[in-house]
C-alpha positions as CSV (number, residue, x, y, z in Angstrom):
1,X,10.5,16.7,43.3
2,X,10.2,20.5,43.1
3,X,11.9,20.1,39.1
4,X,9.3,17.9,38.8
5,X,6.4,19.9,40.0
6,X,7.6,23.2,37.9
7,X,8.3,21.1,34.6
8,X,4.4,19.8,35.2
9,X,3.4,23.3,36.0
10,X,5.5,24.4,32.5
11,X,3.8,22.1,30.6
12,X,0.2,23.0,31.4
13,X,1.2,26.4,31.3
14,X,2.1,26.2,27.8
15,X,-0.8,23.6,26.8
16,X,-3.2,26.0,27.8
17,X,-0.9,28.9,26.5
18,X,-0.7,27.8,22.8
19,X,-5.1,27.1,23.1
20,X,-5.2,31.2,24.1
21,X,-2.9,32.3,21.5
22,X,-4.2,30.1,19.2
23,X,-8.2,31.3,19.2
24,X,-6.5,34.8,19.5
25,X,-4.8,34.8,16.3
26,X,-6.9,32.6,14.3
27,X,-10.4,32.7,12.8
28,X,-12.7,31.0,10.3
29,X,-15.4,32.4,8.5
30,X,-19.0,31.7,7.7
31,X,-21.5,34.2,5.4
32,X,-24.9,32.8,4.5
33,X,-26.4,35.0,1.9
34,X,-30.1,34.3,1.5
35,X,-32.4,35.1,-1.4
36,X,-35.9,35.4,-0.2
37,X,-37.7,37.0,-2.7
38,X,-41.6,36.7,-2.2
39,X,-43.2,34.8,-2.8
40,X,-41.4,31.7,-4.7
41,X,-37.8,32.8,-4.4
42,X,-36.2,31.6,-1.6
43,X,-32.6,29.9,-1.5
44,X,-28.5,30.6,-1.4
45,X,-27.5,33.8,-3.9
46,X,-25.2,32.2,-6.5
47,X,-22.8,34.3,-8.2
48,X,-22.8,37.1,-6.2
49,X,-19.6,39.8,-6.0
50,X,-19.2,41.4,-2.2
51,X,-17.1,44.1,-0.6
52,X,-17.2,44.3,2.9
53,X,-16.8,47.7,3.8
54,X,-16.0,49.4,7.4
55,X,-18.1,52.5,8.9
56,X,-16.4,54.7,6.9
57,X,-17.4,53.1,3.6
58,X,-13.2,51.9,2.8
59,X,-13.1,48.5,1.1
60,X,-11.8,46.0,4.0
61,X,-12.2,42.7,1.6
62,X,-13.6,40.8,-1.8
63,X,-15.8,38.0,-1.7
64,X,-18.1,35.8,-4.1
65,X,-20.7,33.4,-3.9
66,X,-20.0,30.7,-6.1
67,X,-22.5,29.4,-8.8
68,X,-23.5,26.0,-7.4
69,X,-24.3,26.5,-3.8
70,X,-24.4,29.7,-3.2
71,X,-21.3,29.8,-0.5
72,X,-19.8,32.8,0.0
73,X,-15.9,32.5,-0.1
74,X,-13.5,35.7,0.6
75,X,-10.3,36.7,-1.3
76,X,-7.1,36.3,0.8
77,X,-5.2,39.3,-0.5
78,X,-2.3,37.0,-1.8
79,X,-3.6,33.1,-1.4
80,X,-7.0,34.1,-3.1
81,X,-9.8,32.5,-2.9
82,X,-9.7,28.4,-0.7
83,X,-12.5,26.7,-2.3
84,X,-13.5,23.3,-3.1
85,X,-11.5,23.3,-6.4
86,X,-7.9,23.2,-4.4
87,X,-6.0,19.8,-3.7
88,X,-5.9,19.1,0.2
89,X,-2.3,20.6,0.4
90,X,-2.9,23.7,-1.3
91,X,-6.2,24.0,0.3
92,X,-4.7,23.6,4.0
93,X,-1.8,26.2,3.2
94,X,-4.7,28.7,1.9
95,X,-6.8,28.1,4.7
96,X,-3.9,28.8,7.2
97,X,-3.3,32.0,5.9
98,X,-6.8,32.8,5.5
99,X,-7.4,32.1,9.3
100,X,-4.8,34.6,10.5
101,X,-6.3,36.8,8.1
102,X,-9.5,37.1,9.3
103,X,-8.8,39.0,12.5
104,X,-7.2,41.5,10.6
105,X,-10.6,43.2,9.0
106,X,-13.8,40.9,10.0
107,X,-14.1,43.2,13.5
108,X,-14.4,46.2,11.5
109,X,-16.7,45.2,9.3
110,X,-20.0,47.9,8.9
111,X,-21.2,47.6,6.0
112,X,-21.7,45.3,2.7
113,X,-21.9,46.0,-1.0
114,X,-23.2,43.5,-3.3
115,X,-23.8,42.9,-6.9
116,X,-26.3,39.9,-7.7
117,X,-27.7,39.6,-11.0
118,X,-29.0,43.2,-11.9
119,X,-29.2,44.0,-8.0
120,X,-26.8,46.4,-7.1
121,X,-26.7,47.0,-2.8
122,X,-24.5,49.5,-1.6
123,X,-23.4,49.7,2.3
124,X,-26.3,47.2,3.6
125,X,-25.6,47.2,7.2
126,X,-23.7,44.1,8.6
127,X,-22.3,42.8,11.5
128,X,-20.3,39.6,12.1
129,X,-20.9,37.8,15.4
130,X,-17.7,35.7,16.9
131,X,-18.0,32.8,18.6
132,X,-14.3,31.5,20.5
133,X,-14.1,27.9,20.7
134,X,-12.3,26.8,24.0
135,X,-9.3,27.9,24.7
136,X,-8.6,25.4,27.4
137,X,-10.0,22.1,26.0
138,X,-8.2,22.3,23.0
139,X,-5.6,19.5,23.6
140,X,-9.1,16.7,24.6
141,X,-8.9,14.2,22.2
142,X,-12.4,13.4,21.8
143,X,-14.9,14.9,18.6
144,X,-16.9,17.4,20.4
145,X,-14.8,18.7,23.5
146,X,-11.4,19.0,21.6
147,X,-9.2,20.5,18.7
148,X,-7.6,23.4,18.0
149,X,-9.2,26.5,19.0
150,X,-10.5,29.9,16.4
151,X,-13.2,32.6,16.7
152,X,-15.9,31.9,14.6
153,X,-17.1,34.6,12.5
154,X,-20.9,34.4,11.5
155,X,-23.5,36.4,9.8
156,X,-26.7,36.1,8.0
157,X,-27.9,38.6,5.3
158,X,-31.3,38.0,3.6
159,X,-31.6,40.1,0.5
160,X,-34.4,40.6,-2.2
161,X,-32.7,40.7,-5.6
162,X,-35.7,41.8,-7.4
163,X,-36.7,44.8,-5.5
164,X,-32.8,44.9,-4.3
165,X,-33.5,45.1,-0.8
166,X,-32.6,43.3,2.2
167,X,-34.9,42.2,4.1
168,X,-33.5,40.3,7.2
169,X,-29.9,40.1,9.1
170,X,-28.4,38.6,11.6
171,X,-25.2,38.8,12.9
């Protein structure tokens, strides 16, 4: 009875176990870049170049917005860029690698350069706000309550290309 009892105890331990290390070591990533450019232009900023910069101004990543929605997508220092363009294998495998990534430089994250159209930003102030999922519900198999676990890394930068200004953030 008592091998039963610690084999049960094992088991949740673990369960629960792999849903901490999990949201601990892996991440996803969200950027909206807004264009709100009184007083018609309002909408996603396509083709965009980033660098996300920490306090001290030092290059932490890349990213781009890409030309048809406006989505901003970072550059995995060796996987590249997971967009819409990969097959689901390739895009899986990039994604993986992309969400033990993240951990790595979105904390340290100060400051943003960007270059859209003829606006050129340099060190806009940004912040990323993180959001863990559960670490303990992970294993419920139902849509809202379960699956595996990451910190969610959000921000929200509204810029003005024509005067090249921002003009709103949240992170």
């Amino acid at each position: 009875m008592r091998a039963m009892i610690a084999i049960a105890v094992g088991l949740v331990a673990a369960v629960l176990g792999y849903g901490w290390w999990h949201v601990q070591t892996h991440a996803t990533f969200h950027m909206s870049l807004t264009e709100r450019t009184p007083p018609a232009r309002y909408g996603q900023v396509r083709n965009a170049q980033l660098a996300f910069l920490d306090a001290n101004g030092n290059e932490l990543a890349q990213g781009i917005t890409d030309s048809k929605f406006g989505v901003v997508w970072v550059k995995h220092p060796k996987a590249g860029y997971c967009g819409p363009d990969l097959a689901q294998p390739a895009y899986r495998i990039c994604f993986d690698q992309h969400a033990t990534w993240l951990h790595s430089w979105v904390p340290q994250v100060r400051q943003v350069s960007l270059i859209a159209g003829t606006c050129r930003l340099e060190r806009a102030p940004l912040r990323f706000s993180a959001y863990r999922d559960s670490a303990w519900t992970w294993w419920v198999p139902l849509r809202h309550i379960g699956g595996t676990p990451y910190t969610n890394y959000s921000t929200d930068l509204q810029v003005d290309t024509k005067a090249c200004a921002v003009t709103g953030h949240r992170g």
